[in-house]
KOLSESE-697271 format. One record per residue (C-alpha): residue number from 0; x, y, z. Coordinates in Angstrom, 3 decimals, padded with zeros to 6 digits. Example, Ala and Ser with C-alpha at 12.3 -4.5 7.8 and 13.67 -1.06 7.14 Angstrom:
2
[mipa 0; [012.300; -004.500; 007.800]]
[mipa 1; [013.670; -001.060; 007.140]]
END
This chain:
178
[mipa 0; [183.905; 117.452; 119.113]]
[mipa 1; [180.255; 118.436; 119.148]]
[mipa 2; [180.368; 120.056; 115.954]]
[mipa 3; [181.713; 116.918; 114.329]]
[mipa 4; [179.069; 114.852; 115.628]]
[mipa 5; [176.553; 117.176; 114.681]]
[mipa 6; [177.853; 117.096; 111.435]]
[mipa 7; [177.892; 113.410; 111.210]]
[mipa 8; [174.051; 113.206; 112.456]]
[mipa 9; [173.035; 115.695; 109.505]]
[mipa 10; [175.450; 113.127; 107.119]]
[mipa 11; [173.410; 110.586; 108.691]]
[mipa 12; [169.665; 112.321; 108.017]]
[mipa 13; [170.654; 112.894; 104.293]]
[mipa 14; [171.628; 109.530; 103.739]]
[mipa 15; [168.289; 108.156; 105.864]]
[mipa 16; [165.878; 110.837; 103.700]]
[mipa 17; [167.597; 109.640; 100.196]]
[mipa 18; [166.500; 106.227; 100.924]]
[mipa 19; [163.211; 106.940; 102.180]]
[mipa 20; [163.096; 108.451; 098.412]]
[mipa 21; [164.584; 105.745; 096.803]]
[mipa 22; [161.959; 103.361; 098.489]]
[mipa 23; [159.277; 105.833; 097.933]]
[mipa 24; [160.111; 105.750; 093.879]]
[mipa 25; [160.697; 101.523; 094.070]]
[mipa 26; [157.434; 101.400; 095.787]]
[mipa 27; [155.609; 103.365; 093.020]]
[mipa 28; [157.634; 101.230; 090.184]]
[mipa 29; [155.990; 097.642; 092.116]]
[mipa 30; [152.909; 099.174; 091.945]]
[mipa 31; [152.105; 100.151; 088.630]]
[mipa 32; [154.216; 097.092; 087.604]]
[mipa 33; [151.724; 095.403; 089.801]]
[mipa 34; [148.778; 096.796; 088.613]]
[mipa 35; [150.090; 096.106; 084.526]]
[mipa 36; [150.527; 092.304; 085.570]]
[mipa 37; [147.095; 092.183; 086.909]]
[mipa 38; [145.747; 093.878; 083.357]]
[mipa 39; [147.821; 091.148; 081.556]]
[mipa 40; [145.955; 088.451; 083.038]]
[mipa 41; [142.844; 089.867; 083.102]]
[mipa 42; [143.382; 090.488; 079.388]]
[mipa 43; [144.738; 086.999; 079.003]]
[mipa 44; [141.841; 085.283; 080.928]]
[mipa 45; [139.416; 087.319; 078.557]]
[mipa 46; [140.943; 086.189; 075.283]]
[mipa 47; [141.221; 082.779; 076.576]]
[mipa 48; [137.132; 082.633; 077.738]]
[mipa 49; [136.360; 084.466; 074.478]]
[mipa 50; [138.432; 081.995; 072.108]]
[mipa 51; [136.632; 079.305; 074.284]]
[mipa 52; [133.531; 080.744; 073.479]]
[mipa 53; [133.634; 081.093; 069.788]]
[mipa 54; [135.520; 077.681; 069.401]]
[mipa 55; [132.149; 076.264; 071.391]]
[mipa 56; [129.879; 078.390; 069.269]]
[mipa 57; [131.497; 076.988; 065.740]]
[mipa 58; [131.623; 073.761; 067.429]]
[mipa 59; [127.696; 073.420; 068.355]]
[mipa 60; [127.101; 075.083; 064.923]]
[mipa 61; [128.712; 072.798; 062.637]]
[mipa 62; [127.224; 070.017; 065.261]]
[mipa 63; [123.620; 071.285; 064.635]]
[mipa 64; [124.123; 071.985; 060.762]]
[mipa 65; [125.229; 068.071; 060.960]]
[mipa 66; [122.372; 067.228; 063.102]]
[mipa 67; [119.917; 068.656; 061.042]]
[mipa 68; [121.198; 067.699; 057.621]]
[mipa 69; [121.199; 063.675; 058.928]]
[mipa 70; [117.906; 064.648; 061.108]]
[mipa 71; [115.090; 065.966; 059.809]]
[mipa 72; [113.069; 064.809; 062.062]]
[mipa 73; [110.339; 066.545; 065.191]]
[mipa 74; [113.421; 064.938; 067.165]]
[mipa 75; [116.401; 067.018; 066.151]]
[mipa 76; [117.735; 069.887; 068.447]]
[mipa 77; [116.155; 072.835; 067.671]]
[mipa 78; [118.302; 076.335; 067.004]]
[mipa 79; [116.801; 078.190; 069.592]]
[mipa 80; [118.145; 075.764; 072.265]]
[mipa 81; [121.403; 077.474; 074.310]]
[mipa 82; [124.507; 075.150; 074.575]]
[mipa 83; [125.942; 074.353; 077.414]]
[mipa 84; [129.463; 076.429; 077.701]]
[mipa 85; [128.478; 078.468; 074.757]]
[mipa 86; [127.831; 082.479; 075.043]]
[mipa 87; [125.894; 083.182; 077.750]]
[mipa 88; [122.146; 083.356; 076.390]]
[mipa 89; [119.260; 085.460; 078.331]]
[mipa 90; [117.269; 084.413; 080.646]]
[mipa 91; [113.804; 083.533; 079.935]]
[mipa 92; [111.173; 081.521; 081.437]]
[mipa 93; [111.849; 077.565; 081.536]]
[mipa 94; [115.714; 077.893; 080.410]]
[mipa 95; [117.697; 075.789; 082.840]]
[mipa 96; [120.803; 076.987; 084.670]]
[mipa 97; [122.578; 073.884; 082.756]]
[mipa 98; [122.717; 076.210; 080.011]]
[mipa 99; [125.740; 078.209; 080.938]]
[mipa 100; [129.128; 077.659; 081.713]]
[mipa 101; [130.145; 075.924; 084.960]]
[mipa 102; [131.569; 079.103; 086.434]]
[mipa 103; [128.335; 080.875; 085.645]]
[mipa 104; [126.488; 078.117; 087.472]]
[mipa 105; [128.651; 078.162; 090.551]]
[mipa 106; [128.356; 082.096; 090.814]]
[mipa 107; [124.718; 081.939; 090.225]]
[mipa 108; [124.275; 078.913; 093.198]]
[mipa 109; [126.249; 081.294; 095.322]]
[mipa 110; [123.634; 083.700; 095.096]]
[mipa 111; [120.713; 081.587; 095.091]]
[mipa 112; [122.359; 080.619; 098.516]]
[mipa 113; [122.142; 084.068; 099.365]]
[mipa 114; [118.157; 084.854; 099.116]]
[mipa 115; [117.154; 087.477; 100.658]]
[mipa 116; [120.144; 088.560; 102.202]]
[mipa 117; [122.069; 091.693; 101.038]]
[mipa 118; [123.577; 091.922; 097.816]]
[mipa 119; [127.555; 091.399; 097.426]]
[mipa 120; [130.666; 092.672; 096.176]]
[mipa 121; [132.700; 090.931; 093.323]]
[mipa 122; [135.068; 090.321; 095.665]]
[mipa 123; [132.999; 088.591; 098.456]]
[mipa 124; [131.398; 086.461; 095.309]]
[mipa 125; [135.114; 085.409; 094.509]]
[mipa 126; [136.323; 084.792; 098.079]]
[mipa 127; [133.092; 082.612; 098.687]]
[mipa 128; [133.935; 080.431; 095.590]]
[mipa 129; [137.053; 079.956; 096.559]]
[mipa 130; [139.059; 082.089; 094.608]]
[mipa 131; [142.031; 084.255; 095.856]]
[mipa 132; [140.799; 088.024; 096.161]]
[mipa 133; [143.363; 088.985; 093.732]]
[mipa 134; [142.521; 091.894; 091.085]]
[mipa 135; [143.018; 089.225; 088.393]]
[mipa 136; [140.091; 086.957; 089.970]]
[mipa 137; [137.557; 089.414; 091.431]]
[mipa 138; [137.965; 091.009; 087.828]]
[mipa 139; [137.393; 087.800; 086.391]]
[mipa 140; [134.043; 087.540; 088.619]]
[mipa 141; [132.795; 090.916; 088.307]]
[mipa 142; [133.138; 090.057; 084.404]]
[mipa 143; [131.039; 086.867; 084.523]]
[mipa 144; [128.698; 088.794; 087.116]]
[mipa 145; [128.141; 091.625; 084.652]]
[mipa 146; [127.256; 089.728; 081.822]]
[mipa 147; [125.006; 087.477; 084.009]]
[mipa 148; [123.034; 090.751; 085.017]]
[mipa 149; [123.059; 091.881; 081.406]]
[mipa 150; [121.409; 088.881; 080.105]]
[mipa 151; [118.875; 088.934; 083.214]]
[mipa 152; [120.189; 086.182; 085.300]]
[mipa 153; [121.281; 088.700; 088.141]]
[mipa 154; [120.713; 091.922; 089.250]]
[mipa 155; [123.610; 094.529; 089.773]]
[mipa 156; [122.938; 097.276; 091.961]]
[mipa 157; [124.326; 100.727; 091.231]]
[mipa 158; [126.579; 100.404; 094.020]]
[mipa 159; [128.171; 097.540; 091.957]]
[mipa 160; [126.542; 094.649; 094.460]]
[mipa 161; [124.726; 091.990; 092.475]]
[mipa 162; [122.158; 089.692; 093.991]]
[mipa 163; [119.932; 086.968; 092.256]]
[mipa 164; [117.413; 087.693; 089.734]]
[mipa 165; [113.951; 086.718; 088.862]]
[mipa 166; [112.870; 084.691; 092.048]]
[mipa 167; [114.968; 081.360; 093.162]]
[mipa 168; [117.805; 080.670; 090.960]]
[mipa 169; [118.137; 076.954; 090.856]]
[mipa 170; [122.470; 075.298; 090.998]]
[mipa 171; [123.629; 073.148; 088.447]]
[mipa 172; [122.293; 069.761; 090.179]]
[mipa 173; [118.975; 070.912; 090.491]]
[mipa 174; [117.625; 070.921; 087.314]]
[mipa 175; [114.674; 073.403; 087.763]]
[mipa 176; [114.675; 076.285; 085.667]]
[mipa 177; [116.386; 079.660; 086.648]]
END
């Protein structure tokens, strides 16, 4: 009688370390199919900001061209002047924080909120605007971050932390300069 029960106990481990396997390999599988859905969107979110982007960009330009060609004018826009929505231009002296895209803005006012303080992660930036700390979204707002810091507006860290740039950056409704 004991020997049967032993044998149904070892019957019993087997089965219980086979599906501690099988769990093992279906937990991998949700993870890297995970991790490909959250490159999808990321990749999807990129295209979509970049078509945005170069549909503004044509936009304003053909705007301008038709500007200047029925404006000749000291009045008329001049080409140096950044877009609102449009790429996001560098920063320099007297450019107002108008001239980006309102997600830029909003990140920016975050960190102009943040002053002296310590420098954040992506994913603090996206949890404080809101945002669910998915990959897909603190992707998203370590890409906008990044190319805020590239074109001066911010400053990344080498740890990956970005703070704000070049003394007080003003929000959207303040109209002061950045």
């Amino acid at each position: 009688m004991l020997g049967l029960l032993e044998a149904r106990e070892v019957a019993a481990r087997v089965r219980v370390e086979d599906l501690r396997e099988a769990a093992a390999r279906a937990a991998a599988v949700l993870e890297a199919a995970e991790i490909e859905l959250d490159r999808r969107v990321i990749a999807r979110e990129e295209l979509v900001e970049a078509l945005a982007v170069s549909a503004a960009e044509t936009t304003a330009v053909t705007e301008l061209e038709a500007d200047t060609d029925a404006e000749t004018d000291a009045d008329s826009v001049p080409a140096s002047v950044p877009l609102p929505g449009a790429a996001v231009p560098s920063w320099r002296e007297g450019l107002p924080v108008t001239a980006l895209a309102p997600d830029y803005q909003r990140i920016l006012g975050m960190l102009a909120d943040r002053l002296g303080q310590e420098a954040v992660r992506a994913r603090e930036i996206a949890v404080v605007l809101g945002l669910e700390p998915t990959p897909a979204k603190v992707e998203g707002v370590r890409a906008k971050a990044r190319r805020l810091a590239e074109r001066g507006w911010l400053v990344q860290e080498a740890s990956g932390r970005f703070s704000a740039g070049r003394g007080r950056v003003a929000g959207p409704g303040d109209g002061s300069s950045a």
